[in-house]
C-alpha positions as CSV (number, residue, x, y, z in Angstrom):
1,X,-3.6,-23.8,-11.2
2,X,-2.6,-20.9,-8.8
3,X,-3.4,-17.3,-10.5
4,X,-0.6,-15.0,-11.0
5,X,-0.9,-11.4,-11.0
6,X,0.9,-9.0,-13.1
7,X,-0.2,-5.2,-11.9
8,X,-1.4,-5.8,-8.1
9,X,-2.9,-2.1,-6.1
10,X,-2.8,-2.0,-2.7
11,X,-5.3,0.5,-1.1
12,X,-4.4,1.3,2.4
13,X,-6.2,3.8,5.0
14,X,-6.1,4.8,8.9
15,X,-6.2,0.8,9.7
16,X,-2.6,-0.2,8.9
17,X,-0.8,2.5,10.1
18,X,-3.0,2.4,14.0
19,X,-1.0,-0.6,15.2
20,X,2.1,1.7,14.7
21,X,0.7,4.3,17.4
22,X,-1.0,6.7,14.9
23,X,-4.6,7.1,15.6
24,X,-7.3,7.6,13.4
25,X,-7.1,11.2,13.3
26,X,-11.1,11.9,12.2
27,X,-13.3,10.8,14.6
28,X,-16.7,9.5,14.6
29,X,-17.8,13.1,16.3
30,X,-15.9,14.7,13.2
31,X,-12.9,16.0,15.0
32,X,-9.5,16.4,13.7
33,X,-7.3,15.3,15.9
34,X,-9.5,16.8,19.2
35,X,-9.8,20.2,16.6
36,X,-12.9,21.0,14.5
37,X,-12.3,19.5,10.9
38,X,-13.4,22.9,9.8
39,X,-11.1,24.9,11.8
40,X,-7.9,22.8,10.3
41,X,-9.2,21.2,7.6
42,X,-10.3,23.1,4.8
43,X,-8.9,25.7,2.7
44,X,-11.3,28.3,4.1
45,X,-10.2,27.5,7.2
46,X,-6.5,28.1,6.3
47,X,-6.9,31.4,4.7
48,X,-8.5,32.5,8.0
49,X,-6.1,31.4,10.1
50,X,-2.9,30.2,8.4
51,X,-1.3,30.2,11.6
52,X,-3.7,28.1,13.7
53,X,-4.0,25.9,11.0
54,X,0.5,25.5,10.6
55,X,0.4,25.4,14.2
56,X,-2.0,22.2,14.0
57,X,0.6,20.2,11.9
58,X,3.6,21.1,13.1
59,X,2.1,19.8,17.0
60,X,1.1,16.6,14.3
61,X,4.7,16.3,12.6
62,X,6.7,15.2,15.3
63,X,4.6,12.4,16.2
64,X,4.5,11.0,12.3
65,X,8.0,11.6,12.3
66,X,9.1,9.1,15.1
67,X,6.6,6.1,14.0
68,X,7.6,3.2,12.7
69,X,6.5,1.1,10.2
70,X,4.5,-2.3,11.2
71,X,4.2,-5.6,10.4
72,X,1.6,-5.0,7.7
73,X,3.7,-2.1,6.0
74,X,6.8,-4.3,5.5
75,X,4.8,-7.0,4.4
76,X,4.3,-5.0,1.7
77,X,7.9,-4.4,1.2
78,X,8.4,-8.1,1.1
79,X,5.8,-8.9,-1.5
80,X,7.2,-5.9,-3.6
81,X,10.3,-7.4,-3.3
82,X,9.7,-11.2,-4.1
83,X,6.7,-11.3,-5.8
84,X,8.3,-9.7,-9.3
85,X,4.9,-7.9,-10.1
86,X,4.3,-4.2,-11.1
87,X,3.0,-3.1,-7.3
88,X,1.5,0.4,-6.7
89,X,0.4,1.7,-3.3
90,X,-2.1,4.1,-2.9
91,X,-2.4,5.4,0.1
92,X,-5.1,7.8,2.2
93,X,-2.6,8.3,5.4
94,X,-0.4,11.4,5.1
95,X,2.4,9.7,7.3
96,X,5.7,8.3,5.7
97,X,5.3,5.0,7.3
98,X,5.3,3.4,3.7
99,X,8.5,4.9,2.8
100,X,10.2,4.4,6.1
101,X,9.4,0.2,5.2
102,X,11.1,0.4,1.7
103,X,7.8,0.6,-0.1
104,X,7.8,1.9,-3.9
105,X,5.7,3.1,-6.1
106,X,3.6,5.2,-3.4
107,X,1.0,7.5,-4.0
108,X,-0.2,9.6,-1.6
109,X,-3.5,10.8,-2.7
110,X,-4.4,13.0,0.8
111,X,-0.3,14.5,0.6
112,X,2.3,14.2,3.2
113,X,2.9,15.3,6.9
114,X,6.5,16.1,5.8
115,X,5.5,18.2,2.7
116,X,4.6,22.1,2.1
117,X,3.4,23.5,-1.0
118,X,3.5,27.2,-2.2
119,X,0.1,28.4,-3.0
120,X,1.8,31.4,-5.4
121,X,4.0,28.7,-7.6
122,X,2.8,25.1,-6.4
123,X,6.4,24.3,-5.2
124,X,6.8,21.3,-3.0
125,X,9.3,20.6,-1.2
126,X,9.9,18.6,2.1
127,X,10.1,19.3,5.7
128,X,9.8,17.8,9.0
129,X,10.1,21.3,10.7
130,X,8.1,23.9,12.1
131,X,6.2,25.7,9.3
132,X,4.7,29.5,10.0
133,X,2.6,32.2,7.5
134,X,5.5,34.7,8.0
135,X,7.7,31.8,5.9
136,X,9.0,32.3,2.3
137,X,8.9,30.3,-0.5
138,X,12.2,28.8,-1.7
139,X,11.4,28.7,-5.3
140,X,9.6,32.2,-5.5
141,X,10.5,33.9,-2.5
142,X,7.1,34.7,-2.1
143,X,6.1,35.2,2.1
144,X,2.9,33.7,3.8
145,X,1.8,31.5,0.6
146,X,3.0,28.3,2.3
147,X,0.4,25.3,3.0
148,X,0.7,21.9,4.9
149,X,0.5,19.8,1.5
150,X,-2.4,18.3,3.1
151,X,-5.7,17.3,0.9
152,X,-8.2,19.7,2.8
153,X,-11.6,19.1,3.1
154,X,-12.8,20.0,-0.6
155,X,-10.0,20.2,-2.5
156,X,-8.9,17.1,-5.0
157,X,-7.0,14.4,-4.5
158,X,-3.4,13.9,-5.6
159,X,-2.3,11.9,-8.5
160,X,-5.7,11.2,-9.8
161,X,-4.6,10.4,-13.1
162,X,-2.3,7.9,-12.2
163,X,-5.0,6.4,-10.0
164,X,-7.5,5.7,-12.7
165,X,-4.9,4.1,-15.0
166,X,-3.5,1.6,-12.1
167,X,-7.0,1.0,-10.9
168,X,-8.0,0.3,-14.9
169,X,-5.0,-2.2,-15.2
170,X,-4.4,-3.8,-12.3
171,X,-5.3,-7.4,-11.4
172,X,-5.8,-7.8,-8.2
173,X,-6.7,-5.1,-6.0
174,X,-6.2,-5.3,-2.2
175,X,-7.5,-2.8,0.4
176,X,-6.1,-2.8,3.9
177,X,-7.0,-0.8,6.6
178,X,-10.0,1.6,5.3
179,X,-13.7,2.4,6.6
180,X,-15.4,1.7,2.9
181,X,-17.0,5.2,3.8
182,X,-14.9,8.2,2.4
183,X,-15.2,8.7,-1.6
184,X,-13.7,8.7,-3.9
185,X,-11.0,6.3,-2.6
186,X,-14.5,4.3,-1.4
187,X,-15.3,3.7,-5.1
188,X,-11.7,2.1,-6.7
189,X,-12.7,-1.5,-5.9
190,X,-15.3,-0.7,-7.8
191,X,-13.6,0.6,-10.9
192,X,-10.8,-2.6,-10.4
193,X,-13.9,-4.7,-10.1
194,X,-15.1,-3.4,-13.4
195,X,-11.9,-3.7,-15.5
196,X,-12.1,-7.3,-14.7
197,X,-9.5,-7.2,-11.3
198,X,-9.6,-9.8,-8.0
199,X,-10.4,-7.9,-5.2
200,X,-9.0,-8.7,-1.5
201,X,-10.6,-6.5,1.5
202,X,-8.7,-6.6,4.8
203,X,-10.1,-5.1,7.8
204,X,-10.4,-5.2,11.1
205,X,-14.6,-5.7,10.8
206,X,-17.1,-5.6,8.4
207,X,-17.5,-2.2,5.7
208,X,-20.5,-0.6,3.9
209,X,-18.5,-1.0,0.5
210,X,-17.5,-5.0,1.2
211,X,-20.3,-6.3,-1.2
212,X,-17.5,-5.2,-3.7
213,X,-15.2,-7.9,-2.7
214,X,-14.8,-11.2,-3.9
215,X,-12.4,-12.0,-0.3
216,X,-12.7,-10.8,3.2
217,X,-10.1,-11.4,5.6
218,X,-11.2,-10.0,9.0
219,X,-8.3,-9.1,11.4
220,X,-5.3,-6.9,12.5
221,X,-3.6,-6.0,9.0
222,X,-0.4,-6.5,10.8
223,X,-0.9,-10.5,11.0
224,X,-3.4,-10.5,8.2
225,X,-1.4,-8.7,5.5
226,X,1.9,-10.7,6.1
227,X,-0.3,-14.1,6.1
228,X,-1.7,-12.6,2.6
229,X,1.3,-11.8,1.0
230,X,3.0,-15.3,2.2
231,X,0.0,-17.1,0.3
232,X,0.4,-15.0,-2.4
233,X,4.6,-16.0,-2.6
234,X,3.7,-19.3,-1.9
235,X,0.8,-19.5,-5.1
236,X,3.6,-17.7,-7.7
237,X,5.7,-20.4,-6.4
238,X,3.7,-23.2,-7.3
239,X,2.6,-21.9,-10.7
């Protein structure tokens, strides 16, 4: 008898958003984007040189502004959409790709491209412009406190709290697109695994952390996401 799944969590990383022109932005030399991680990418760096470091994202936004979402992306939408299940996203990509499919419940654990966040008051708000340190707050009108709301390199992840209670429900958890290498988000297959969930891994090649998975399907996410979730429809179906 085909299984059916009530709370599904779907990890995604750098893999399912590359087929829509965005490249993995850490390299394997750790570079940014061609930059040093440590001259954009941490908080140190920012108080340094908030400038240098706006100026890196707002080169960055335009390009994450004009992708569009993939195969894989509105599979998601589709399976969301049909499937009748509580479906979270979590996702390590600071593009809106997920949103630009019709994707809900998305949690963006490393921020967004298109957000800023006041270091004085912790308002967020959204923006796809240019972003400098001479800018003011809108909330407390306080000047040169503004920050890409970007997860930098030691600082925590986003929505943490709602990520332990998804991963501690869910029943079948399905990463697409991730290297199995960067923790925490490296360790929630194994905290699904634990509170008794299915685990799906879908990847281009093989990962350090696929031990953790009871399936492994090996390909493009954008023809092996969409063949996922049409197996998954077609199992509720026959139940």
């Amino acid at each position: 008898m085909a299984k059916i799944y009530k709370n599904i969590v779907i990890l995604t990383g750098a893999g399912i958003s590359a087929e829509s022109g965005l490249a993995t932005f850490r390299s394997e030399n750790g570079l940014w984007n061609k930059h040093r991680v440590e001259d954009v990418a941490t908080i140190e760096a920012y108080w340094k040189n908030p400038d240098y470091v706006h100026d890196f994202y707002n080169q960055m936004r335009p390009e994450l502004f004009n992708a569009k979402p993939n195969a894989a992306h509105l599979a998601i939408t589709k399976l969301q959409e049909k499937y009748n299940s509580n479906i979270n996203v979590i996702t390590q990509n600071v593009d809106t790709l997920h949103e630009k499919a019709g994707n809900k419940n998305v949690w963006h654990i490393h921020g967004q491209i298109n957000q800023i966040v006041c270091m004085n008051c912790g308002h967020v708000f959204e923006t796809w412009g240019d972003v400098s340190s001479e800018d003011s707050c809108p909330h407390c009108g306080i000047s040169a406190m503004l920050k890409p709301n970007i997860v930098f390199f030691g600082e925590n992840l986003l929505y943490m709290d709602k990520v332990d209670e998804l991963l501690q429900t869910c029943n079948l958890f399905i990463s697409v697109g991730t290297s199995g290498v960067v923790y925490p988000a490296a360790g929630f297959v194994q905290v699904a695994k634990f509170y008794g969930a299915d685990t799906i891994e879908v990847n281009l090649e093989e990962t350090s952390n696929n031990y953790l998975f009871g399936r492994h399907i090996y390909g493009k996410a954008g023809k092996a996401l969409p063949d996922l979730v049409n197996e998954l429809l077609e199992q509720k179906e026959e139940a």
